[in-house]
Structure formats: structure tokens, C-alpha cells
N, C-alpha and C positions, 0 to 999 in steps of 0.2 A: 504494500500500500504506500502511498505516496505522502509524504510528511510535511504536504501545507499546512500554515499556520490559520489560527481562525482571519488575523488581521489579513492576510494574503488570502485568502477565499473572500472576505468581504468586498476585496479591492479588485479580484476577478469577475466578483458576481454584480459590482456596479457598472466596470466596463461591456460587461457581455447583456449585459439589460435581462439577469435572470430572476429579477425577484416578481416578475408577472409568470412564470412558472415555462416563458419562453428561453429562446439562445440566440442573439442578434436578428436577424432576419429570416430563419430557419425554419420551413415546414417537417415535417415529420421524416419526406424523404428523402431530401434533400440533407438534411442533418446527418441522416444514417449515413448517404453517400459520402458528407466530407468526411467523420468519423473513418468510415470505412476505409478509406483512399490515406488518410493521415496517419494511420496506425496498424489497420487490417482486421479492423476489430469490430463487428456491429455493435450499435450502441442499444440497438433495440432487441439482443438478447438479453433472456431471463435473470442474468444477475443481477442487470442493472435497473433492473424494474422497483425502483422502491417508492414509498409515497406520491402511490396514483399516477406514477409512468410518466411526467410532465417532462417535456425537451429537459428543461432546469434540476430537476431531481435526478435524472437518469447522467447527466454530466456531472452532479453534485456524486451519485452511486461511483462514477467512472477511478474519480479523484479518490475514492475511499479504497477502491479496489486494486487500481494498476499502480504498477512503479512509478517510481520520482520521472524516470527516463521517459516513460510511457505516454504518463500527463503530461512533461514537459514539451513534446514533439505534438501533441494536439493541443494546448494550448499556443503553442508558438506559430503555428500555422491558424490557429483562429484568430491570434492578433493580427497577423497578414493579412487575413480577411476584411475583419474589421476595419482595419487602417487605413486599406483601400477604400472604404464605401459607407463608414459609419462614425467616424470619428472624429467631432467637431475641434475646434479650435483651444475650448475651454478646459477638450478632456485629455490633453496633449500631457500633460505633466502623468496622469493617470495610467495614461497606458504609457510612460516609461516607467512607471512604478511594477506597473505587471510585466511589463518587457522583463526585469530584473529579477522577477520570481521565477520567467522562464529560463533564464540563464543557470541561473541558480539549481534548479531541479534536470535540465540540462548537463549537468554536471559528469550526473550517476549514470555514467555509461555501463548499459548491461554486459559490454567488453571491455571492460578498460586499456588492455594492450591493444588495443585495434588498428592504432598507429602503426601496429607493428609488421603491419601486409601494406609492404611496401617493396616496388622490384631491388633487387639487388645489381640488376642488370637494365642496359640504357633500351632493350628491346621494348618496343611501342606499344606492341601485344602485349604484353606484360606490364604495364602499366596500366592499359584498358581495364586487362583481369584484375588487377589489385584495388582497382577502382571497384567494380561489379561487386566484389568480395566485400568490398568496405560498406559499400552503400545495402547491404542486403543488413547490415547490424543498424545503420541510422534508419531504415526502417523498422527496425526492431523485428526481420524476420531470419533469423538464423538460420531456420530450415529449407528458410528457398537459397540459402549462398553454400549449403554444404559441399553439393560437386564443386564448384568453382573453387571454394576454398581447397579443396583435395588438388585441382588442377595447381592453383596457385603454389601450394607447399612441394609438389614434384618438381616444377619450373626451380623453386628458391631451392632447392634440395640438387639437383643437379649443378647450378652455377656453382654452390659452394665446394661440391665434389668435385667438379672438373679445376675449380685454382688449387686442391691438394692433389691434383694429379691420381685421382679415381675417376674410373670408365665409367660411363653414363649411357651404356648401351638404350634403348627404348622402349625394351623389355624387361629391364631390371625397376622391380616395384619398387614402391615409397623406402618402405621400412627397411629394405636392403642397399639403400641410398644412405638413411641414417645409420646402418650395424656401420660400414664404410668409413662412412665420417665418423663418429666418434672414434672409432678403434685407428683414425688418421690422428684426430685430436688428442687420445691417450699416447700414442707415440711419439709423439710431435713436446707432450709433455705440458700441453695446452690446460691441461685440468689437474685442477691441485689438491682436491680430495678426493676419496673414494666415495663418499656420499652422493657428491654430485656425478660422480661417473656411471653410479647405481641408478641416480635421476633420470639420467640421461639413457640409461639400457632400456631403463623401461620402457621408456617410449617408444623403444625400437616392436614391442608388441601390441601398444594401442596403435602405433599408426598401421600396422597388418589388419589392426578390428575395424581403423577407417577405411581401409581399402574395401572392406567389404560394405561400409554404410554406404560408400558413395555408389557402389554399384547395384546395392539390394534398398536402401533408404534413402536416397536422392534422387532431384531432378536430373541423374547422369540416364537415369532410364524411366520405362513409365513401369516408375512403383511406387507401394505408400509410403507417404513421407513421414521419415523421423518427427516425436514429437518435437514442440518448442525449447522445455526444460532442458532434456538431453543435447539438443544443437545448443541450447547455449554453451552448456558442459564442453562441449567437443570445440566449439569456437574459445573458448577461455584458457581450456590445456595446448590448442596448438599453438593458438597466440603466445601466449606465456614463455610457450619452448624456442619461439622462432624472436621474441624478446631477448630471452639469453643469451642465443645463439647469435643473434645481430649484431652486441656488445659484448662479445668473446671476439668473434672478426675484428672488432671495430678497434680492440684493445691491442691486437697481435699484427696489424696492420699500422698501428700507431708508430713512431720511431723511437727507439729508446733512449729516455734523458740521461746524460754521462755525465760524472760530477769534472763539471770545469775548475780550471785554480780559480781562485777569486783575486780579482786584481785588485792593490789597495796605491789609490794615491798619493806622489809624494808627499805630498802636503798632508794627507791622513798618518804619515808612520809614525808614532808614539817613541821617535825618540833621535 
């Protein structure tokens, strides 16, 4: 649920004109449509059905139910709305007050490393895909970016195998991409505990279980799609991994600081 404050619900609910039990200029279907489109979410199911179903109640329900992340991306697209076509002169200070409650709830990204699908290579296509991938989480739909996400981590998972000088055949899957790389990484002397070398095995058998969601639970084919919770699950650990793994590169590619003499001048010597 989402942790507006009473004063920020008052100051949402004067801009949006909901205390007549309406939502700006919004009929019934049309409401459900931006809802719909803003989040993916009907607002005119059964959860949100509380105190007599009013456009105003059922967004008041929405607020009590969804994430910080959730409300903030339908709230911020209804101030778009609004700012476009309802928003006088007077109420200009108001809706930056709510502007800043959207920032704020904005925050709580249901990915937090999301940043972190990003190419590691100047390839175009690969930038496309890391976009697609990114924007399926700013929609808040996890479950429609899982193959692309799966495509995305092959592509990053190759480039970094072919700079330690591991073959990147087409048919060698994910996770024996990563056995490769890390056991290049441990030789290499790249990792300085056993614990994270443990971390990092593991993974080499989730990403075997993702080979299979992208084929049997993804848009990669027509099958049923993975629920919500678990694609987040799955977007959080690869993000997380490819986080690490970003700034381990980023560290080892660095050049190394060598202690220089320190020159002291004349005029400094003590004696």
C-alpha cells in the first residue's frame, strides 16, 4: 500500500475535484481507460469497489491498495492530464505541491537497480533492447519484459566473455556464459572472498531456471505468462547480479593509483 499522508491526499483530492465523488472530467469509461493505459490495472475491479463505487472512492481504494511506485505513475500522468485542460491560474502553486508528492512516491522503484540494463556495448540494437527492458518496469509490468530481459543478459553476458577471451559460440546458453566468466574472474583473482564466489555460483543455476521461464513463461512464445510477484523477483536478482558485475568491470578496468614521492617546496623545508 502506498504511504500518502492525510495532508497529501487532501491536497490530491482538491486538485483532482474529488470530493463530489467524481475524478476531473472522467466518465466511468473513460477513467477505467486512463487507469488502464497508466498502470495496466482496471480500476473498476472488485477491490476497489469501496463506498458505493464513486470514480472518487474507487481512486481513494486504489491509493490504499497499490505501491508508493504504482500510485505515483497514475497520479503523475493524471497531473499531465489535468495541467493540460483543467488547471487554472490560481491552482498553479497546488498542483506543484502535488507535483512533489509525485516525485516523492516516484521514488520507490519496484526495481531499484534498473539503471543497471544498460549496453555495455556501442551496438544500437542493444541499446533499443535495454530501453524495451527498462521501460517494461516504468510501466510496472515485469512480466511482459521477461524474454527481452533474458535476451538483454545473453547480449551483456557475451560482450563481457569475449574481453576475457571466452568463446561465445550461439549455442552456448546463459548460464554457461556465466560458469565461464566467473571461473575467468576467480583466476584472474578478480574476487576476494569465497562468499561472494558462492554468490556468484549460484547464479550460474537460476539463470538455467531462467532459460527455461523465458521459453515456457514469456512473451518469447505463446505461453502463460509468469505471474507479477515472481517477474519482479526475477527482474531484482538479475538486476542486482549485473549491478555487481558492472562495478567489478568498472573497478579492474580503472588504472591503478601508484604512490608518487611527494614533492615538498623549497620554501616548505623545515630547516
Amino acid at each position: 500500500m502506498s504511504d500518502l499522508t492525510n495532508i497529501e491526499k487532501r491536497s490530491l483530492e482538491r486538485l483532482l475535484g474529488m470530493g463530489s465523488g467524481y475524478v476531473l472530467d472522467f466518465s466511468n469509461r473513460t477513467f477505467d481507460e486512463f487507469v488502464l493505459d497508466s498502470t495496466g490495472k482496471s480500476i473498476y475491479a472488485g477491490e476497489y469497489e469501496t463506498g458505493g463505487g464513486s470514480k472518487a472512492n474507487r481512486l481513494r481504494a486504489f491509493w490504499s491498495i497499490e505501491s508508493n511506485y504504482v500510485v505515483g505513475k497514475l497520479l503523475g500522468d493524471l497531473l499531465a492530464y489535468a495541467s493540460e485542460r483543467q488547471i487554472s491560474e490560481d491552482e498553479q502553486p497546488l498542483l506543484e505541491s502535488c507535483r512533489h508528492v509525485v516525485q516523492r512516491l516516484s521514488q520507490n522503484q519496484p526495481v531499484p537497480e534498473i539503471e543497471a540494463i544498460t549496453p555495455n556495448s556501442a551496438e544500437k540494437v542493444f541499446a533499443v533492447l535495454a530501453k524495451s527492458v527498462r521501460e517494461s518496469i516504468e510501466k510496472n509490468e515485469p512480466e511482459s519484459g521477461l524474454d527481452r530481459l533474458h535476451t538483454f543478459v545473453v547480449k551483456y553476458m557475451r560482450v563481457l566473455c569475449e574481453k576475457r577471451g571466452i568463446t561465445t559460440e550461439r549455442d552456448k546458453p546463459l548460464h554457461s556464459l556465466v560458469g565461464e566468466y566467473i571461473k575467468r574472474l576467480k583466476e584472474a583473482g578478480d574476487i576476494e572472498s569465497e562468499m561472494t564466489e558462492r554468490i556468484l555460483k549460484s547464479s550460474i543455476s537460476i539463470l538455467e531456471a531462467f532459460n527455461r521461464v523465458r521459453n515456457e513463461q514469456s512473451f518469447a512464445h505463446d505461453n502463460p505468462i509468469l505471474n507479477y510477484d515472481e517477474s519482479l523477483l526475477i527482474f531484482n536478482h538479475v538486476t542486482s547480479a549485473i549491478k555487481f558485475i558492472e562495478g567489478l568491470e568498472r573497478r579492474k578496468a580503472a588504472p591503478e593509483k601508484r604512490d608518487e614521492p611527494t614533492l615538498v617546496a623549497e620554501d616548505d623545508i623545515p630547516f
